[in-house]
Each structure stands twice: as structure tokens, then as C-alpha cells.
N, CA and C atoms as an extended XYZ file, in Angstrom:
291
Properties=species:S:1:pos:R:3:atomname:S:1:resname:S:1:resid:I:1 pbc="F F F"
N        -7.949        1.132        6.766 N   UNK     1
C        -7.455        0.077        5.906 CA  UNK     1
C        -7.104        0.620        4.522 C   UNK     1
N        -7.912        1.644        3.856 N   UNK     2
C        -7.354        2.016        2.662 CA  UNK     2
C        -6.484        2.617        2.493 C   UNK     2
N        -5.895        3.805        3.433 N   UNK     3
C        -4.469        4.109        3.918 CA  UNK     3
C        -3.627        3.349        3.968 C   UNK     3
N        -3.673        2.314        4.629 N   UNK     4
C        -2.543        1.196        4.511 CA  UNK     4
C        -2.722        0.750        3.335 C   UNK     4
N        -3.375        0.275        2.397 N   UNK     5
C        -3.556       -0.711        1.108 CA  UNK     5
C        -2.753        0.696        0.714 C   UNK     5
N        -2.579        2.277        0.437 N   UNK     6
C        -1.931        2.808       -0.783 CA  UNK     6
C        -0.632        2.957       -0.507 C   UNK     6
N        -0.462        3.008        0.819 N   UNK     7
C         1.613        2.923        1.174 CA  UNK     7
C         1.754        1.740        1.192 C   UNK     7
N         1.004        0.923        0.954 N   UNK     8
C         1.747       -0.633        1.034 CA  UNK     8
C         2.321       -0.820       -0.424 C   UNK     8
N         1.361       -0.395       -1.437 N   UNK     9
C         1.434       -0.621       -2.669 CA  UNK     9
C         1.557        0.423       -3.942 C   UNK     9
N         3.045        1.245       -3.006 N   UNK    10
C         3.584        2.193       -3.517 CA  UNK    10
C         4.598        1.355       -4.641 C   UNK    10
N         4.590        1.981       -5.515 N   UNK    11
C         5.468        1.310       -6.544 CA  UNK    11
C         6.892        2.217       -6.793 C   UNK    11
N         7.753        1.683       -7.331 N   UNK    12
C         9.501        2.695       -7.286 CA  UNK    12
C         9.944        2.250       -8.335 C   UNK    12
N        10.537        3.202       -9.676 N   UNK    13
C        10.892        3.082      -10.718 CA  UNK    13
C        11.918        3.558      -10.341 C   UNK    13
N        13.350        2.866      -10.841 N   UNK    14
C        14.300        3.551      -11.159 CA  UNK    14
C        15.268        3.491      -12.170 C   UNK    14
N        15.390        4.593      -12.858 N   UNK    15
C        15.624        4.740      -14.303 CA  UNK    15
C        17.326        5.338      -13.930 C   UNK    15
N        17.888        4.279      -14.409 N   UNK    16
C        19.346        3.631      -14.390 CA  UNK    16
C        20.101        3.852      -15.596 C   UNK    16
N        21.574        4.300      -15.631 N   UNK    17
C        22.531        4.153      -16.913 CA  UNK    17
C        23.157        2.720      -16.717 C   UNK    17
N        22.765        1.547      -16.532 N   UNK    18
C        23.663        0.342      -16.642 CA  UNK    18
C        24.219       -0.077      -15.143 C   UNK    18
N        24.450       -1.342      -15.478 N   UNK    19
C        25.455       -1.968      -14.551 CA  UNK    19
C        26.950       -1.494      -13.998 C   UNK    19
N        27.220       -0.112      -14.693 N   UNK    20
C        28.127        0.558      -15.028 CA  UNK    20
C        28.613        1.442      -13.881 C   UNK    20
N        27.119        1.767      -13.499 N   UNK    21
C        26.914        3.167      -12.788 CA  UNK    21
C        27.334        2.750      -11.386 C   UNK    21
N        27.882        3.046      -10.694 N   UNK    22
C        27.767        2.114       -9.186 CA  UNK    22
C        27.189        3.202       -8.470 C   UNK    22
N        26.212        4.340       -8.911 N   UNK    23
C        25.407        5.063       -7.620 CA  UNK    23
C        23.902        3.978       -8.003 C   UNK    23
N        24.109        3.808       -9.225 N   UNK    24
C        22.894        2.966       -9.762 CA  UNK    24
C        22.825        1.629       -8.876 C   UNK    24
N        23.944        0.751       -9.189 N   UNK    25
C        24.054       -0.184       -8.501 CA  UNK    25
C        23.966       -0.163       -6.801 C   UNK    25
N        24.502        0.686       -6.323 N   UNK    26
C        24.117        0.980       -4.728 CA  UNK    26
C        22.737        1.039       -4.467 C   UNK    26
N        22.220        2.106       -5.158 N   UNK    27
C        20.778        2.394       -4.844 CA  UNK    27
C        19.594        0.848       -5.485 C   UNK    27
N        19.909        0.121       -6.046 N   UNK    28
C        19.158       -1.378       -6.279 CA  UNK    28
C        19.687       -1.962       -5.310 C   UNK    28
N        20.524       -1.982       -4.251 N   UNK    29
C        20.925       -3.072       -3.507 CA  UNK    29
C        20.555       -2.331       -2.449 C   UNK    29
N        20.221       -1.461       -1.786 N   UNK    30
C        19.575       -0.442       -0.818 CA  UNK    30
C        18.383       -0.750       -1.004 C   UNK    30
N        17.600       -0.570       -2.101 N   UNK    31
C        16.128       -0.813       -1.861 CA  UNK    31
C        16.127       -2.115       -1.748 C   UNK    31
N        16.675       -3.117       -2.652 N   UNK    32
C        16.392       -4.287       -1.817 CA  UNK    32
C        16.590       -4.767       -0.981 C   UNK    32
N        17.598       -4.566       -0.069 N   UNK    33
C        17.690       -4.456        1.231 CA  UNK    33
C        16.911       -3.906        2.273 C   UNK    33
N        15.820       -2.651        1.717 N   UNK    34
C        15.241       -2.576        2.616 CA  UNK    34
C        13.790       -2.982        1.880 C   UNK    34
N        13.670       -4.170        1.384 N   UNK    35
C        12.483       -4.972        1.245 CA  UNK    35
C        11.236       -4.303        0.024 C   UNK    35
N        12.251       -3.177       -0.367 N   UNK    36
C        11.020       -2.289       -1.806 CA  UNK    36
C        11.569       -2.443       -2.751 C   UNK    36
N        10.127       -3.365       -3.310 N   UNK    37
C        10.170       -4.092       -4.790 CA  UNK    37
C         9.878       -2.394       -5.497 C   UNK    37
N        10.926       -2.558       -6.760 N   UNK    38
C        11.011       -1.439       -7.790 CA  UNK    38
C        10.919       -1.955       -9.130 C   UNK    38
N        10.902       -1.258      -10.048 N   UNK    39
C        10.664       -1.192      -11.620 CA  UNK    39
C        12.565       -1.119      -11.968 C   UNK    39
N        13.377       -1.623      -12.714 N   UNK    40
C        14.221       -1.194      -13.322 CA  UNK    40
C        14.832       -0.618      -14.642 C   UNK    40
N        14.297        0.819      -15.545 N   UNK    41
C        14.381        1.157      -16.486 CA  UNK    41
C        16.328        1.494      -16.816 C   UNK    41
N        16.482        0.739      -17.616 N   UNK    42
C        18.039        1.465      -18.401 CA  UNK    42
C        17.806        1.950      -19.193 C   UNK    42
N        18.201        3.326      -18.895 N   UNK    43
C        18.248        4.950      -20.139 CA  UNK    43
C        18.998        4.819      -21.661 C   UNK    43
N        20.138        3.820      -21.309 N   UNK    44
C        21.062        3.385      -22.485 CA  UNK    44
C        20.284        2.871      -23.249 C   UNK    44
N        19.198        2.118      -22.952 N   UNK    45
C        18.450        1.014      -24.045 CA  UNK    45
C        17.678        2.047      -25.009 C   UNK    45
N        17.855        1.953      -26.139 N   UNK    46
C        17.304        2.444      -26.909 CA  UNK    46
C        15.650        2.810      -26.962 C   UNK    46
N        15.257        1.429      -26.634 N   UNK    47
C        13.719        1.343      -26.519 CA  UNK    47
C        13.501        1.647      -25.092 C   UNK    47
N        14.126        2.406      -24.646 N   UNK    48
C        13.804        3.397      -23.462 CA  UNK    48
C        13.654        4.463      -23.704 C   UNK    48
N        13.493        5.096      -25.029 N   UNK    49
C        14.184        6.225      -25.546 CA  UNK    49
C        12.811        7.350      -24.742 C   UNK    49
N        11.643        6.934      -24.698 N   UNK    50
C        10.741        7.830      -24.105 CA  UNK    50
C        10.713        7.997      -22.656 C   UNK    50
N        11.497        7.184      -21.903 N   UNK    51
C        11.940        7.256      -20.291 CA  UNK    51
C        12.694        8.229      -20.371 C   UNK    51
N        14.186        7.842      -21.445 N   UNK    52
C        15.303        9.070      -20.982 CA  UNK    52
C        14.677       10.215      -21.395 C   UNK    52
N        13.438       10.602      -22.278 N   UNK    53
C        12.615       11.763      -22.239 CA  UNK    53
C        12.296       12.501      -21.399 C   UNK    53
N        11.607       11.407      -20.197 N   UNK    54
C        10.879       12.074      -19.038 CA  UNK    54
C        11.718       12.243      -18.086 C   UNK    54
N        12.737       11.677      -17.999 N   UNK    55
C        13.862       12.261      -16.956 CA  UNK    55
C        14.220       13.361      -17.281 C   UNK    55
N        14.615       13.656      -18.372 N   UNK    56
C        15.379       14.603      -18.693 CA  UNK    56
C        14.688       15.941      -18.800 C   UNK    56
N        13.387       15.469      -19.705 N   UNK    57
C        12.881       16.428      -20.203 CA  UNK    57
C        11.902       16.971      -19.099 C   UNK    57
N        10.742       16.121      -18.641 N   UNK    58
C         9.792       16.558      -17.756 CA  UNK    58
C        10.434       16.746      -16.357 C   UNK    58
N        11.300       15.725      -16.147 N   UNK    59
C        11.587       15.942      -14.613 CA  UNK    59
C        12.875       16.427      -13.944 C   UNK    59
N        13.596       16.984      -15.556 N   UNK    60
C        14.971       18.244      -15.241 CA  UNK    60
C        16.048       17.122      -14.699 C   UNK    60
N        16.301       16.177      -14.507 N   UNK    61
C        17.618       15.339      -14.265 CA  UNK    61
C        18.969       15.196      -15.017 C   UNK    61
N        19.793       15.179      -15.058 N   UNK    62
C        20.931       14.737      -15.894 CA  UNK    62
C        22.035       13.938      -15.463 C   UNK    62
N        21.795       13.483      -14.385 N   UNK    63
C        22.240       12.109      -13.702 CA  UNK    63
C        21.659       11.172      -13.205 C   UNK    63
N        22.099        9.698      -13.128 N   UNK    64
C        21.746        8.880      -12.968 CA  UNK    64
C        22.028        8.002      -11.289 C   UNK    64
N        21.335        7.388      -10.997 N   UNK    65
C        19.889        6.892      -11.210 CA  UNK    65
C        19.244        8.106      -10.687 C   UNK    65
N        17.938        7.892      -11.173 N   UNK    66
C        16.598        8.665      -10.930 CA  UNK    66
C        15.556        7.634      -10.517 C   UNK    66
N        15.347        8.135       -9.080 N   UNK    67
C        14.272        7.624       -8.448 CA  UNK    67
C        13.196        7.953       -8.287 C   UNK    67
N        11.747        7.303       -8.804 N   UNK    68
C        10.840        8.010       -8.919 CA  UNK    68
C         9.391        7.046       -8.093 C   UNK    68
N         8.454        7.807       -6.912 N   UNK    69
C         7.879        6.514       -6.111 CA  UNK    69
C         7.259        7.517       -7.035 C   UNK    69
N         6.191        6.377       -7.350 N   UNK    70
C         4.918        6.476       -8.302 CA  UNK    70
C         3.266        6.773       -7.615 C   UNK    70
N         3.294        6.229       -6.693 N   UNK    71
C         2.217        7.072       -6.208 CA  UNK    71
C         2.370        8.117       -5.422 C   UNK    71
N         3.284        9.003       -5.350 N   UNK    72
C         3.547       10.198       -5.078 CA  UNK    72
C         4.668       10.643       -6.224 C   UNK    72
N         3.816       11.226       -7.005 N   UNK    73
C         4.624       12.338       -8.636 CA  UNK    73
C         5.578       12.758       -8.333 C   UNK    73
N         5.241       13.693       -7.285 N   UNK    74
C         6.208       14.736       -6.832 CA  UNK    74
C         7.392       14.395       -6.013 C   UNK    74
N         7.406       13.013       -5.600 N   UNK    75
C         8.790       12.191       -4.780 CA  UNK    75
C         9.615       12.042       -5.621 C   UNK    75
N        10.658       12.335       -6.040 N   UNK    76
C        11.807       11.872       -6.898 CA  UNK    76
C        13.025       12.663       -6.349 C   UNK    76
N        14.037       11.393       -7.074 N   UNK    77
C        15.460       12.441       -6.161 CA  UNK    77
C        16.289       11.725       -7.589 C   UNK    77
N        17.280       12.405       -7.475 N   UNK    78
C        18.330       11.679       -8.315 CA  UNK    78
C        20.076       11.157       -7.516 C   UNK    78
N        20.520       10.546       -7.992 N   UNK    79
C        21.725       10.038       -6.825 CA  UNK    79
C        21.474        8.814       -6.452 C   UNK    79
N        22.561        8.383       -5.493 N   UNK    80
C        22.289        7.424       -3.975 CA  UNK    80
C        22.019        8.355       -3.197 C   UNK    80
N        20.807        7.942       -2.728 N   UNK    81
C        19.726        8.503       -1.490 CA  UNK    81
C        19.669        7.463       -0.170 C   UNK    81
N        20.263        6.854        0.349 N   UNK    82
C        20.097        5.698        1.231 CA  UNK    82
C        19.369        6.844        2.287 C   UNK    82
N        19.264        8.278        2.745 N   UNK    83
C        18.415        8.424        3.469 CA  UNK    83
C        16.857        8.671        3.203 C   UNK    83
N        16.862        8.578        1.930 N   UNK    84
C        15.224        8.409        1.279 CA  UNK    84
C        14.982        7.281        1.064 C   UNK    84
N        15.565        6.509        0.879 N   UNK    85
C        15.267        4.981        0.632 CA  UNK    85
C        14.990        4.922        2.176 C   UNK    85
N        15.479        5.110        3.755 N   UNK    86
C        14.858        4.708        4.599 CA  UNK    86
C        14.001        5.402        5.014 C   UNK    86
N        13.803        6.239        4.570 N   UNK    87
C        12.500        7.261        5.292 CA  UNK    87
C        11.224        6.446        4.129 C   UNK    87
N        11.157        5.575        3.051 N   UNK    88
C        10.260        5.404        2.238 CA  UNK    88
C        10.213        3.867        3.158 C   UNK    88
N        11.327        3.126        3.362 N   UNK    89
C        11.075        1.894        4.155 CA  UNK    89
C        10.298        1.898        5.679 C   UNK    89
N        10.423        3.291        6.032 N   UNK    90
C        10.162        3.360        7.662 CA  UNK    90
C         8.568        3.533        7.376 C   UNK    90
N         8.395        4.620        6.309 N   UNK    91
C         6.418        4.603        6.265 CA  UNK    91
C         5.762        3.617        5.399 C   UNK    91
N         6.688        2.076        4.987 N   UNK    92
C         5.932        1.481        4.577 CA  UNK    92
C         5.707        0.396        5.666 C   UNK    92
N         7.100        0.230        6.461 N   UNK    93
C         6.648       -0.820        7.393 CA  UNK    93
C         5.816       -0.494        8.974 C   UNK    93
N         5.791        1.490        9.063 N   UNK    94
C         4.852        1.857        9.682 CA  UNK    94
C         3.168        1.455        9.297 C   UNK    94
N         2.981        1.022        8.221 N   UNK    95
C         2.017        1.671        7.275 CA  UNK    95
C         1.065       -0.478        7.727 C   UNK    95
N         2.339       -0.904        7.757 N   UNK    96
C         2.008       -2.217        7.991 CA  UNK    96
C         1.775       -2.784        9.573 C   UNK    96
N         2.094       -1.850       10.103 N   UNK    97
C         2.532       -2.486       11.547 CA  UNK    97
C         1.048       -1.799       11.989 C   UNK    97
């Protein structure tokens, strides 16, 4: 049971340039489509200014979106990923079933 409680309640930030971006926009309509609630940070916003830090700075990116599952550090991709978005949907609804 506690295995399942931590892939169930994996959390997904993704730190976005705007409504602008359409890899941005793909990849929010992909995860919600496949049923994973995410965080939505925009890099443009000023008072983001310590996000576009950690993209850039800690986690080497320079394009947008950056996807980051939070209870695993080391998971991040940058792009549209629709085949990581289903490999993250397949072990959560494994994780449930």
C-alpha cells in the first residue's frame, strides 16, 4: 500500500514560456488528457524569476517547457514528450490497478 500511495501522488511541474509556446501548450493538454494533475510555472513572469533559475541554472535547460515529476529529481525532460507523459500515465494507473 505505501508503494501505491507514492506513484499515486507523484506531483508534475511544468515550467512553461506562455500560452505562446505550442510545445508548452501540447504538453498541458497531453497530461491532461492522460489524467496527471501538474503545477503550471511561466518563466516569463517575473516573480518566477527563481524557477527560470533552476531550469536554467541547476537543471541545464534552455527550452521550453520543462518537465519536472517531483518525486523523482532526476525525471525531467524538456520538449513535447507525449512518450514520457505515457510511460508516467501507464505506472500511475498500474500503480492503481
Amino acid at each position: 500500500m505505501v508503494a501505491r500511495e507514492a506513484i499515486t501522488m507523484i506531483s508534475v511541474t511544468v515550467y512553461s514560456t506562455g500560452g505562446g509556446c505550442p510545445r508548452c501548450v501540447r504538453t498541458c493538454e497531453c497530461l491532461r488528457l492522460a489524467g496527471i494533475p501538474f503545477t503550471l510555472i511561466d518563466l516569463n513572469d517575473a516573480i518566477n524569476a527563481p524557477a527560470r533559475e533552476f531550469v536554467v541554472g541547476h537543471l541545464g535547460y534552455s527550452a521550453a517547457p520543462v518537465v519536472v515529476v517531483d518525486q523523482e529529481r532526476h525525471q525531467h525532460w524538456s520538449g513535447f514528450r507525449p512518450d514520457l507523459i505515457q510511460q508516467l500515465s501507464t505506472r500511475i494507473k498500474a500503480s492503481d490497478g
